[in-house]
Structure formats: C-alpha cells, structure tokens
C-alpha positions as CSV (number, residue, x, y, z in Angstrom):
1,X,90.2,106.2,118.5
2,X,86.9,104.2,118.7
3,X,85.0,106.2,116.1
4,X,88.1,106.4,113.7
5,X,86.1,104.7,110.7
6,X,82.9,106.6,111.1
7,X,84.9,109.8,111.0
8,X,87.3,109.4,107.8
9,X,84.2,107.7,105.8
10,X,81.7,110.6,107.0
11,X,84.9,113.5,105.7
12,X,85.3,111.3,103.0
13,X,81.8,112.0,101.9
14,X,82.1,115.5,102.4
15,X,84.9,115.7,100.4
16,X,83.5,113.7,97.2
17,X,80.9,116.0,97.9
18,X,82.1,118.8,98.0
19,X,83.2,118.0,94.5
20,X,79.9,119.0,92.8
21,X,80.5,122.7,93.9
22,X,83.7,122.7,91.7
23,X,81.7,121.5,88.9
24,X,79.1,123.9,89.6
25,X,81.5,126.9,89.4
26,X,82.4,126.0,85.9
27,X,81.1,128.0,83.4
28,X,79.7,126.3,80.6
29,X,80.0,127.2,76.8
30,X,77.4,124.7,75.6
31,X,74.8,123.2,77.2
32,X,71.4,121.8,76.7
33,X,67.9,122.8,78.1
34,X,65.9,119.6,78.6
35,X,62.5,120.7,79.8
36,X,59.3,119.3,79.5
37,X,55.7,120.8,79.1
38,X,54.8,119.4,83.0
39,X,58.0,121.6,83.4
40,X,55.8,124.9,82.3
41,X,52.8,124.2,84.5
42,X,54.8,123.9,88.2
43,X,55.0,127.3,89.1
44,X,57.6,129.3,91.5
45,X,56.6,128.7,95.0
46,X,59.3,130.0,97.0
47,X,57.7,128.7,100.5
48,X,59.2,125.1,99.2
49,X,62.9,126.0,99.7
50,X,62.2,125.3,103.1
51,X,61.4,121.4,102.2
52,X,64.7,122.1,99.7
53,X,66.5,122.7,102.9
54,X,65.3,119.9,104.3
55,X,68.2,117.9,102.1
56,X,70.7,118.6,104.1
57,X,69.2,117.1,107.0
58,X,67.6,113.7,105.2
59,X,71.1,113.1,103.5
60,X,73.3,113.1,106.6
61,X,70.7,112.2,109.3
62,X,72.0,108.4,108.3
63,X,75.3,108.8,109.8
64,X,73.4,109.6,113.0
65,X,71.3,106.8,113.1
66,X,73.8,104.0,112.1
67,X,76.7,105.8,113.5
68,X,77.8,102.6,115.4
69,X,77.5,100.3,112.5
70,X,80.5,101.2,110.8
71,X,79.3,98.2,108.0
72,X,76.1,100.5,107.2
73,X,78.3,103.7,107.6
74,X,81.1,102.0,104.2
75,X,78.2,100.7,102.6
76,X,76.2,104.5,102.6
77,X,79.3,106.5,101.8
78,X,80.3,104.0,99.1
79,X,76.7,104.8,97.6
80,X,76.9,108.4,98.2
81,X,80.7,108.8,97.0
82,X,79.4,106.6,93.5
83,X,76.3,108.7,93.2
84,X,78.3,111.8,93.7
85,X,81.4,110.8,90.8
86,X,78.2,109.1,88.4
87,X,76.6,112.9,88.8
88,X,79.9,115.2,88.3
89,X,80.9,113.1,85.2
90,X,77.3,113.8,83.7
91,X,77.4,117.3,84.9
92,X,80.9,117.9,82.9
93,X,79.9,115.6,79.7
94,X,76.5,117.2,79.7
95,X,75.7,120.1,81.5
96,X,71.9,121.1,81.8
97,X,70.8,124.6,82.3
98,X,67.6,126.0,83.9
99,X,66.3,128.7,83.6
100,X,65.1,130.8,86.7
101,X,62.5,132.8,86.7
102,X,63.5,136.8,88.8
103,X,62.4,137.0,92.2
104,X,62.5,140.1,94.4
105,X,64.4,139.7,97.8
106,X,61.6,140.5,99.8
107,X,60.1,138.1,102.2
108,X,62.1,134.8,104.0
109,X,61.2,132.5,101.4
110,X,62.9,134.3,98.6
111,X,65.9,135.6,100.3
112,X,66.1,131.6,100.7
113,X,65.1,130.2,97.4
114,X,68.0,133.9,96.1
115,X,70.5,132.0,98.7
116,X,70.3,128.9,96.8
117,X,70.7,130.8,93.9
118,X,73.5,132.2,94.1
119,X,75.0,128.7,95.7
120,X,74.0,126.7,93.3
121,X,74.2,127.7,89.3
122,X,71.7,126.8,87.4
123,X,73.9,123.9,85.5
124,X,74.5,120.7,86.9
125,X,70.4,119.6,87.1
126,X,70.7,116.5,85.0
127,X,70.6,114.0,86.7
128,X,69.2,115.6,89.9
129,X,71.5,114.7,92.9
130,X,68.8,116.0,95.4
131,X,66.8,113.6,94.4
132,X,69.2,111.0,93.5
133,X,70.9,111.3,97.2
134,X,67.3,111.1,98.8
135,X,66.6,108.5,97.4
136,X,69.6,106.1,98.6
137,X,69.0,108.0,102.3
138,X,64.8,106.9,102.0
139,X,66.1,103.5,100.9
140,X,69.0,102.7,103.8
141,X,66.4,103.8,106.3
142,X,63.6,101.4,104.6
143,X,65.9,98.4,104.2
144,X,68.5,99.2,107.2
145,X,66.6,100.3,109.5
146,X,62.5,99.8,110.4
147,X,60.1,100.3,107.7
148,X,57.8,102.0,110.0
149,X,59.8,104.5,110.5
150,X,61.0,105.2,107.4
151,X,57.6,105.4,106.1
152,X,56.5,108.0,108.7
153,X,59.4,110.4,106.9
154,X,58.5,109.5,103.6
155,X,56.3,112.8,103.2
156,X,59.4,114.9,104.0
157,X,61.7,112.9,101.4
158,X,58.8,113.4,98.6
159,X,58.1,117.2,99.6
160,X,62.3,117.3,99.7
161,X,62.2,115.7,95.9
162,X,59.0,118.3,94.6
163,X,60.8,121.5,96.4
164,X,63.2,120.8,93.6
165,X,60.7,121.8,91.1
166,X,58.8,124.7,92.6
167,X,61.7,126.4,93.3
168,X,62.7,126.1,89.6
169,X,66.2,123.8,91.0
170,X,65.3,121.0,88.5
171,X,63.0,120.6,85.2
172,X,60.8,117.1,85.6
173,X,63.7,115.2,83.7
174,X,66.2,115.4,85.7
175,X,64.2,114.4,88.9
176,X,63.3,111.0,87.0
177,X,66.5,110.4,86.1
178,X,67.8,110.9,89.4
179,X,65.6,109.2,90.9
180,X,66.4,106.4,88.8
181,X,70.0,106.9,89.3
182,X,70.0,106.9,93.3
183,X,67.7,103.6,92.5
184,X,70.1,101.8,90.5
185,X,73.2,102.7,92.6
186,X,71.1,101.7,95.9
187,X,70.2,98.5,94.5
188,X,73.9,97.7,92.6
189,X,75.7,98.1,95.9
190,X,73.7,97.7,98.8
C-alpha cells in the first residue's frame, strides 16, 4: 500500500491521543488550583470557542501538507506522541483544576464553549496541551515548510492559544508552561 506509513503513524497519533480523554475521565481526589491574578482579569467570552475549535484543524492540518514526506510525517507524530505521554503523566502526577464560571445554553457560542465542557473536565490544564500541540504544529510549518506561509497563520495559532483563556479552558500558567513544553520537545527532537 503506497501510503502504509502515513496511515499507521497518523492512527498512531490518534491513538496516543486519544489517551488524554482517559485521563480526563478520572476523577480526581486532590488536586491543585494554580491561577494567577492575570487569570482574574480575562473574562468569559464565549465567541472564542470558535478559535478553540480551530485546534483541531491547526494540529492535524500537518499530515495534509507533508503527507508525502513520510520523514516529516515520523518526525511530527514522534513529537506529538512525546508531547501527548509528557502531558498525561503530568495530568495523573498533578492534576490542575479550573474553575468554570455558569453559562446559560442560549446562543451558538455557549452551546459550544457547554460542548467543550462537558468534553473536556476541567482537570488536566497543566501543562496546556492546546497550546503545547500548537506550538510544535506553528513550528513544523515555520521550519518544514515556508516561513511565509507559516507566518500568514500565525494569528490563527495565537487566537487558537488565547481562546484557551477566555473560554476559562486554561489559567495563564498552564499556557506558559505548555508553551514551553511543545518548545522544548520541538527543539529536542526535531
């Protein structure tokens, strides 16, 4: 099968990260609160889950573009698999919890920002992996693939990475951190 590799590395992924919504579903007995004061003056703005949703699309939009380089396509899903274990281990040894403020379910944007709600627990924010897996997608299209283009998304990747805190996803901490992780890991195996 000519796309053989491609396939089993981009199911791989998938299924490394489909790990973090295991970890999600575990209900925690301790856990820590790490906010910061910049944490209390972001307020809910539920029109940015639709730059959360945007993710989705930034994280797995490299496996289109370098879907013939099966090189680039191991060396992204070896990031992504190492980001993905690197987050669940934090998320188990120390699980963070936000809290969310009450929405009503009127309106698209909340019925979106309640959808990832109810997906996603409020544990498992420290690191961030939003912004951790955003990162190492901005930096394989800077380094892999021409600058200029990656620059011309580079709005949609920050606007991705602030979504995190206005819908009240992530406190400022753990969107340093992560960004600091998917840095590292970029940088350790690219």
């Amino acid at each position: 099968m000519k796309y053989a590799v491609q396939i089993i590395y981009f199911a791989l992924f998938l299924l490394f990260w489909s790990m973090y919504l295991v970890t999600n579903k575990i209900k925690r007995r301790r856990f820590y609160r790490i906010n910061h004061k910049i944490d209390s003056k972001i307020k809910l703005n539920t029109k940015f889950s639709v730059f959360y949703s945007l993710y989705f699309i930034e994280v797995l939009i490299l496996y289109y573009i370098f879907f013939n380089n099966v090189i680039l396509i191991i060396k992204i899903t070896e990031m992504y698999i190492v980001a993905t274990i690197v987050h669940n281990l934090f998320f188990l040894a120390f699980p963070v919890y936000i809290e969310r403020p009450k929405i009503s379910d009127k309106g698209f944007f909340n019925k979106l920002t309640l959808l990832y709600y109810k997906i996603d627990e409020p544990f498992n924010t420290f690191p961030s992996m939003h912004i951790s897996m955003i990162t190492i997608a901005f930096l394989s299209l800077y380094f892999f693939w021409y600058k200029t283009y990656a620059l011309l998304l580079l709005p949609f990747y920050f606007l991705t990475a602030i979504s995190t805190f206005y819908i009240k996803q992530h406190y400022f901490v753990d969107a340093v951190s992560g960004f600091l992780l998917g840095l590292i890991i970029f940088i350790v195996l690219r």
